[in-house]
Structures are given as C-alpha cells and as structure tokens.
N, C-alpha and C positions, 0 to 999 in steps of 0.2 A: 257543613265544612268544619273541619277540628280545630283546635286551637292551633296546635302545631303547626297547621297549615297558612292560617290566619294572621298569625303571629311568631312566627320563630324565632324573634331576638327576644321571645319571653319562655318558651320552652329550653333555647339554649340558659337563657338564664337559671329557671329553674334546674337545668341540668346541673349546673355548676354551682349551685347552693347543697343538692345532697351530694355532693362530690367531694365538696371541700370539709366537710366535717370528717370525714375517712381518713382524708388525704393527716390531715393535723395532728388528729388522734394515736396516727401510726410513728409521729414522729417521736419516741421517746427521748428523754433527756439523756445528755450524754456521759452523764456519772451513772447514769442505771444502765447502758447497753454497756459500759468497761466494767463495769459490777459483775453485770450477766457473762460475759468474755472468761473471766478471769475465774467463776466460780467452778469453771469446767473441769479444772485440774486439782478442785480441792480435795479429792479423797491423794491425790500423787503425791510423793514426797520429794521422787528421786527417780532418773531416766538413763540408760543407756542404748546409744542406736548407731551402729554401723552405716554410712552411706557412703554415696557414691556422686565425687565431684566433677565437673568437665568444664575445663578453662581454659581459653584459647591459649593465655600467655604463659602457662602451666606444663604446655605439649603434649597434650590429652586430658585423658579421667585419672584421677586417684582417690584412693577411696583415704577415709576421716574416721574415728570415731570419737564421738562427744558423749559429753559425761551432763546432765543435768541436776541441779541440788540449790534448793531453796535462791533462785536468783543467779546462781553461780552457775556458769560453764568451764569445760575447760575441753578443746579440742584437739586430740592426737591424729595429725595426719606425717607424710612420708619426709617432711623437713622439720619436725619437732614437734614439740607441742608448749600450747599457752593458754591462759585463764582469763577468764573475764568477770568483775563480779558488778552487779546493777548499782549505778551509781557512782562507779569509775569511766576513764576513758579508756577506748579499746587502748591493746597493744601494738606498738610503733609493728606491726608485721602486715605482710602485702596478703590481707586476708581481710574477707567481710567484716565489716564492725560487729563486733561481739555483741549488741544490742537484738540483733537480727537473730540471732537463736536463742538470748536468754529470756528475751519477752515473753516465752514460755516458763511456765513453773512460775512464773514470777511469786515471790511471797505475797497470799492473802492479805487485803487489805494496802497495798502499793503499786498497784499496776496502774490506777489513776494518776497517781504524782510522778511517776515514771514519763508517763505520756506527755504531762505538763512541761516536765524540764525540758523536753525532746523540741517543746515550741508550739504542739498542736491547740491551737484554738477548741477549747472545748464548747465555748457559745454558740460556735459553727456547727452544726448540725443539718444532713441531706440526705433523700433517700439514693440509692437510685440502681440502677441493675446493671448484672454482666454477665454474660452467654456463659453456660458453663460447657467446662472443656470435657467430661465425658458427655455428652450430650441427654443424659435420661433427662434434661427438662430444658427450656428454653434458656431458661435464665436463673441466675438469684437475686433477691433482695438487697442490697447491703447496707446498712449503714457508713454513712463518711464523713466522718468527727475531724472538722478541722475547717481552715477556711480556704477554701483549692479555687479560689478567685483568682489567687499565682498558681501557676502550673510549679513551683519550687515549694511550695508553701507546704511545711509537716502537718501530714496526716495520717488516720489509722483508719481501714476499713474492716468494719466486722456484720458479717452474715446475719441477715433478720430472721430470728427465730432458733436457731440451731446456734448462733450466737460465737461462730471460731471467726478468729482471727483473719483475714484474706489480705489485707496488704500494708506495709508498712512504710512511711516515706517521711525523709531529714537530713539534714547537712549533718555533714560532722563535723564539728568545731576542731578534729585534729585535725583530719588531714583536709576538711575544707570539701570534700565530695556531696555531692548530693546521691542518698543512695535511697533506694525502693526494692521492699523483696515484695517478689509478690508469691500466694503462698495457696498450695492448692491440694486435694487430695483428701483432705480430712475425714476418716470414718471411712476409706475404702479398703485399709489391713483389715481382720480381724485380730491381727497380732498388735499393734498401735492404738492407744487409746486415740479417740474419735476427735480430737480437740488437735490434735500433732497433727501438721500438712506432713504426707509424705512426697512433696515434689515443692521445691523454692525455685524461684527464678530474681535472680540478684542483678540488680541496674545501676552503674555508676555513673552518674551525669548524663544519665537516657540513652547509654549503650548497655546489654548484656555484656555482664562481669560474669556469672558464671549459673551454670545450672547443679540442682543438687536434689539427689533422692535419696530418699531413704530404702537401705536393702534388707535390713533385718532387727529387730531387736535384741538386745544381749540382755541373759538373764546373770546379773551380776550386781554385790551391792556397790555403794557409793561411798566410798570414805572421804571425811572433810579433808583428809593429809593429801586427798586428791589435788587440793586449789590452793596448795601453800607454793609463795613464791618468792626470788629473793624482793626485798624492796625496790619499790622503782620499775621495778622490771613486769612485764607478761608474760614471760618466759615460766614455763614451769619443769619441773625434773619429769625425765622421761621413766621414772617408776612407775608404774601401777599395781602397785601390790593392794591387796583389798581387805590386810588384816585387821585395818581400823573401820569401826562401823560409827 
C-alpha cells in the first residue's frame, strides 16, 4: 500500500512544501516589476496616434489625436485641445484624467514615484490571472502592486514576463472620481510599439466612462511648443505646427 494511500494528510502536505517555494520565488519585488514596466519604452522619445473615442454622454465616437513627449501629453479632439504634464493635476475639462495616457513614456527613472503619489501601496504585492480577450491562451499572469483589500484602493497591474501595463486604478483628488482604465491589445499593431495598449476601457466610479482605440499611428515629430499653455490653465492653442523640434 503507498504512502499516499496511507497517509494523505502527509502527501498533501508534502504537496505543498514544493509548491510553495515556486509560488514565493515568482513574486518579485514591486520596484523591480515598475523598473521592468517602464524599461519598455526606453529606446521611445516621443508618440503620435490617432484614435477613436465612444462615449455615451458625447453622442457617439469621435475621434482624438494625442501627442506623447517625455511625460507630457496633450490631446486634440473635436471641442479643443489640452495638456497634461506628470506631476500636475488633470485639466478642469469632462475628459479622462490626463494620468491614464501619460503613464506611458513616462521619464526613465519616475514611473516608481509617480505611482506612489497616486496612493498605490507598493509593499502590497499579488499574483494573479485574467482571461485574455483575444483568446490565443487561457489567461495571463499579472502582477498587482497595491493593497486591493478595498475594492477603491490605488493600484497598477502589470503583465508577468512581457511586463506592459494592464490596468490602472485612483481617486482623483480633483474631481474626487475614482477612475480605472483598463488596458488591452499590446503588441497586436505591427505599426505600435508592443508596450502601447491599443484598446483602453475607462471606468468612473465602476460605470464605463468611455472606450478608446487606437486607429493609426502618425509619422510626425513632436515639438515642445506642442504643451505650452497659458498659466493656470489646460487649455492649449489649437496650433500644431511641427517647426520646432
């Protein structure tokens, strides 16, 4: 007769002795998975991409184009255009907080302290997985840096191993929302670097705010004159002239 047989609260046991040394080892610290995140985009300097917005309160899709540069965005869609730069608060305008796109590009070396001021608990650390929505595999890995004990509580999820971005969640200290994009697509353009979701789904206090894809990339450069604005304000001039590099 086996041991197994014999004895099973000593085989389960043994189960769960080389189980748990796996399980531990996979958890990396959470200044080296936003390290790994963030290192995606370092050869990038500077982005532009055309998409495609759909909002209920909006009266359909309209399409945006955003500008990305060192931390800074600045968004041209069909009622004007405004700036965001990491570090600031979004602009008083009835648009996603500027945090939710510029978390890309972020400057080398600040994406860590970005996250901190956002609230997210970095001693919190979990793995844990989520179907992925083209189906080629059950699931993904993620990491989820933050302490999500409250369901309201800021956190970032980022992919184990391939290391992009998947979801983002925080109140905003302006307008007081609690907002979540969650962020999908990465590496399915070959026109879009692999690190850029092309498909966001934006949540404001656990209703869908709006959906947003990306349509195309623009091969254009990026001028700083892009994100000058008056003071006070997010408002930006609606030039885009590209003579300053």
């Amino acid at each position: 007769m086996t041991t197994g047989t014999r004895c099973p609260w000593l085989a389960a046991l043994l189960g769960s002795i080389l189980v748990i040394p796996t399980a531990v080892a996979a958890l990396l610290p959470a200044t080296f998975v936003i390290q790994q995140a963030e290192l995606r985009w370092k050869e990038a300097s500077s982005l532009v991409v055309d998409r495609e917005v759909t909002r209920q309160d909006a009266g359909g899709a309209f399409h945006e184009r955003v500008w990305w540069r060192g931390g800074r965005i600045r968004v041209d869609g069909p009622h004007g255009a405004w700036v965001y730069a990491i570090g600031r608060p979004s602009p008083a305008v009835d648009h996603r907080p500027g945090i939710i796109d510029a978390i890309f590009l972020t400057p080398q070396g600040q994406l860590e302290r970005l996250v901190r001021n956002m609230g997210v608990d970095l001693d919190s650390v979990a793995l844990d997985r989520i179907p992925r929505a083209d189906g080629s595999l059950p699931f993904d890995v993620i990491y989820r840096l933050g302490n999500t004990a409250r369901r309201s509580a800021p956190h970032i999820e980022i992919t184990k191993d391939t290391w992009t971005i998947r979801a983002l969640q925080f109140s905003d200290p302006i307008d007081g929302h609690l907002w979540r994009a969650e962020y999908d697509g990465h590496g399915r353009s070959s026109l879009l670097p692999p690190w850029l979701p092309t498909h966001i789904l934006v949540f404001r206090d656990g209703m869908l705010f709006e959906s947003v894809r990306v349509l195309r990339l623009v091969d254009m450069p990026v001028p700083m004159s892009l994100f000058d604005v008056p003071a006070g304000s997010g408002q930006a001039p609606r030039n885009t002239s590209t003579d300053e590099q």
